[in-house]
C-alpha positions in Angstrom: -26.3 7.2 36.5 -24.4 7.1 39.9 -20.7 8.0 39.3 -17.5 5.7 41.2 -16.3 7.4 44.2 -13.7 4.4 45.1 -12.4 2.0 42.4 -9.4 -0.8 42.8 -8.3 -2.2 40.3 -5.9 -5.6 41.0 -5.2 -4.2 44.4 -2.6 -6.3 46.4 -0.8 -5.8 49.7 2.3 -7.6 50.8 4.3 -7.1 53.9 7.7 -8.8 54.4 8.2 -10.7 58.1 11.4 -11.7 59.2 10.7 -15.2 58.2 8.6 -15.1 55.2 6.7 -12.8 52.9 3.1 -12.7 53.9 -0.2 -11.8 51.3 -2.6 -9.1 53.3 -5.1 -8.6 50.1 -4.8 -10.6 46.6 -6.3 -9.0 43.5 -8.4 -6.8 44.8 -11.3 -5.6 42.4 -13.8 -2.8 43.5 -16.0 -0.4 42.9 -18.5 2.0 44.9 -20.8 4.3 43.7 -21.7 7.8 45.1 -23.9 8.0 48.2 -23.8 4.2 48.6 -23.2 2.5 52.0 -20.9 -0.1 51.6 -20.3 -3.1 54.7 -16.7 -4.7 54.3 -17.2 -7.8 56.7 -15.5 -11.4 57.3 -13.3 -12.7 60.4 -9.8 -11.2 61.9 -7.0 -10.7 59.7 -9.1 -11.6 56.5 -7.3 -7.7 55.4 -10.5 -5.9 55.4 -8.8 -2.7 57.8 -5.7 -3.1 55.7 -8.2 -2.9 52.8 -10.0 0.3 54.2 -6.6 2.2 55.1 -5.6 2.0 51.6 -9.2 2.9 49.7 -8.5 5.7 52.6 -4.5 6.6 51.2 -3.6 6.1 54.7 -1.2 3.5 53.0 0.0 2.1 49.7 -0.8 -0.8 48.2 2.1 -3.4 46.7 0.5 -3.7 43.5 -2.6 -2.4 41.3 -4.4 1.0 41.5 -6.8 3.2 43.8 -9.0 6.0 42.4 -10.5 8.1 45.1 -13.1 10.8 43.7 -11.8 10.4 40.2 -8.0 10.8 41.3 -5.4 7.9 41.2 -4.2 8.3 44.7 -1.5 5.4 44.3 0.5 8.0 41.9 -0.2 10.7 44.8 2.9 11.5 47.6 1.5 11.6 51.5 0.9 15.1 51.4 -1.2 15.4 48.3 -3.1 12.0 49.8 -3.3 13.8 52.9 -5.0 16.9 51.4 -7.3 15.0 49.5 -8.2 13.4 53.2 -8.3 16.6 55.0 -11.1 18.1 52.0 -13.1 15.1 51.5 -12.6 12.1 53.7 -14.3 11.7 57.2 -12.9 8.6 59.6 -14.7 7.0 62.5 -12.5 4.1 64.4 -13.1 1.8 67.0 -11.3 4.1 69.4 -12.6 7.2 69.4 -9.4 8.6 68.7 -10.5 12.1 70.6 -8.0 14.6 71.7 -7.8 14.5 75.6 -6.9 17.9 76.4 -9.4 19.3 74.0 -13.5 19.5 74.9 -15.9 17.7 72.9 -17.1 21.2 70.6 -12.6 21.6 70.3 -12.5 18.1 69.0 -15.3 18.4 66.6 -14.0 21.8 65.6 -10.3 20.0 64.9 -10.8 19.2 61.1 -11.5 23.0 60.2 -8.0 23.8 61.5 -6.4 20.8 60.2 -7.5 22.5 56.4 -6.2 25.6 57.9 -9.6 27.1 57.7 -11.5 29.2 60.9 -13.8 27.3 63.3 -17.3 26.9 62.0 -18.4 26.7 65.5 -22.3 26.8 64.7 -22.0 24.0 62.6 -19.7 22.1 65.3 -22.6 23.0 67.6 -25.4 21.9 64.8 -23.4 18.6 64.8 -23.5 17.9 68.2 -27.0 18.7 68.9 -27.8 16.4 66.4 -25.8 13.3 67.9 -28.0 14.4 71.2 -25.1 16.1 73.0 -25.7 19.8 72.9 -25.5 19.8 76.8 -21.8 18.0 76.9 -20.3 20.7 74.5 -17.4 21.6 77.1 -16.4 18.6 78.5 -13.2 16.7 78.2 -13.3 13.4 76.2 -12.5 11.8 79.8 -15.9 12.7 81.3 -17.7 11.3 78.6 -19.0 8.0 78.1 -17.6 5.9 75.6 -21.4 5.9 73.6 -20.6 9.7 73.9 -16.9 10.1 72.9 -18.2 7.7 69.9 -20.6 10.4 68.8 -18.8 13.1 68.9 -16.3 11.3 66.7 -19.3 10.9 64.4 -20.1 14.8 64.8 -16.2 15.4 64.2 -16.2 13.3 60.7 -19.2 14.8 59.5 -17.4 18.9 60.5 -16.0 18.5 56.8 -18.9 17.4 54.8 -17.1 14.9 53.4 -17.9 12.8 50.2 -16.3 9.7 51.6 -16.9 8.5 55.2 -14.9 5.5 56.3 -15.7 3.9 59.7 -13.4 1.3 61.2 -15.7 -1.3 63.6 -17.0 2.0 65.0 -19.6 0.2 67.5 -16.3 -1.8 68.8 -16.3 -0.6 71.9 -20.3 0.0 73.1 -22.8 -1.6 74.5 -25.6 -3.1 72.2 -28.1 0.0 73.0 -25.4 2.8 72.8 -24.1 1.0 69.4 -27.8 1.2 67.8 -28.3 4.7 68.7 -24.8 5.5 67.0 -25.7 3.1 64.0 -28.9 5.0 63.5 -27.1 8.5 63.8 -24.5 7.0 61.1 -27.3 6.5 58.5 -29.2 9.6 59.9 -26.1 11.4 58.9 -25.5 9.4 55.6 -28.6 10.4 54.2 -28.8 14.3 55.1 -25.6 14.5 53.7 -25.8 12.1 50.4 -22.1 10.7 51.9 -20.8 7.6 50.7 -20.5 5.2 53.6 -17.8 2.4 53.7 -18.1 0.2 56.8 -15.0 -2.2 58.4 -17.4 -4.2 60.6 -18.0 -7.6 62.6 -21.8 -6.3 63.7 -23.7 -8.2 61.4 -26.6 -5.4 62.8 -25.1 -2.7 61.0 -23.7 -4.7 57.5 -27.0 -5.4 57.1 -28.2 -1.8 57.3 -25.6 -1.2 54.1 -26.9 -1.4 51.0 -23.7 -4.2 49.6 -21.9 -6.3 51.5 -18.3 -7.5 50.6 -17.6 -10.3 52.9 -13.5 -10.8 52.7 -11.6 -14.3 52.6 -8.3 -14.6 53.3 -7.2 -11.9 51.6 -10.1 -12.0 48.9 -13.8 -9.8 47.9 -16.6 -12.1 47.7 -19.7 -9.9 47.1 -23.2 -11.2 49.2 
């Protein structure tokens, strides 16, 4: 029996323009299981990054209820969300979102000291070597390609172990060949480490590698 790793329950997010009040997500209901891999797809501004940020606790929701590994993260502050993150969520966006001054092996070793914990610097080095850039360990994020920077993002999420890896369009920004190799590397990684994978994603390539998709509708889940 797999056990829920995310649940929403009547999840609903409203944001207030200067003219009007505007519906983002509308009675939300979902639930993912352990280890599963999880493609939220649909077009722009159907909510399904505003949906991911808050299964994430990067925000709050305007009505309903998140658990995230069996804690109700809506009732959490943003430093007890933010611990839960640093513990047992990995991210992977569309930008990379590398640290420019630091090398490749610095950025992947980031999340250790974000816990306040010493670099594991083997496993850092592990990582890398298995996202094919063992030879690119001290470089800057700048003399990487962006297939590169992209994979040691994916080395850098998986530093943690986490339970819950949420990856935000994260073949955006590369070419058709680089984004398969990183697509593969995702669900290479998925699997070693039994992670629960939830996908933000217009690449109908990689929602079809998931094992659900959840195609969004102005503001609504309709499962496929």
């Amino acid at each position: 029996m797999q056990t829920s790793v995310i649940k929403a329950n009547s999840l609903s997010k409203v944001v207030s323009t200067n003219q009007e009040q505007l519906t983002i997500l509308d009675g939300i209901n979902l639930d993912i299981k352990t280890g599963e891999s999880v493609a939220i797809v649909g077009s722009s501004g159907a909510g399904k990054s505003t949906l991911m940020t808050l299964l994430a606790g990067l925000d709050t929701p305007t009505t309903g209820s998140i658990e995230l590994l069996n804690q109700d993260i809506t009732a959490l502050d943003d430093e007890a969300r933010a611990a839960i993150r640093s513990e047992f969520v990995g991210f992977v966006f569309q930008s990379f979102l590398l640290i420019p001054s630091l090398s490749a092996l610095e950025n992947v070793t980031l999340p250790c000291l974000l816990k306040g914990e010493d670099e594991d610097v083997e496993r850092a080095k592990q990582l890398l070597s298995s996202v094919g850039l063992e030879h690119r360990m001290h470089h800057s994020p700048a003399q990487l390609s962006g297939g590169e920077q992209q994979r040691v993002a994916l080395a850098r999420a998986f530093m943690i172990q986490p339970k819950v890896l949420f990856a935000d369009e994260p073949t955006g920004n590369l070419d058709q060949q680089t984004a398969e190799k990183v697509i593969e590397l995702l669900f290479e990684l998925n699997k070693q480490h039994g992670t629960t994978l939830v996908l933000v994603t217009h690449d109908m390539t990689l929602a079809e590698l998931c094992e659900r998709r959840i195609r969004m509708h102005a503001g609504q889940l309709e499962e496929s």
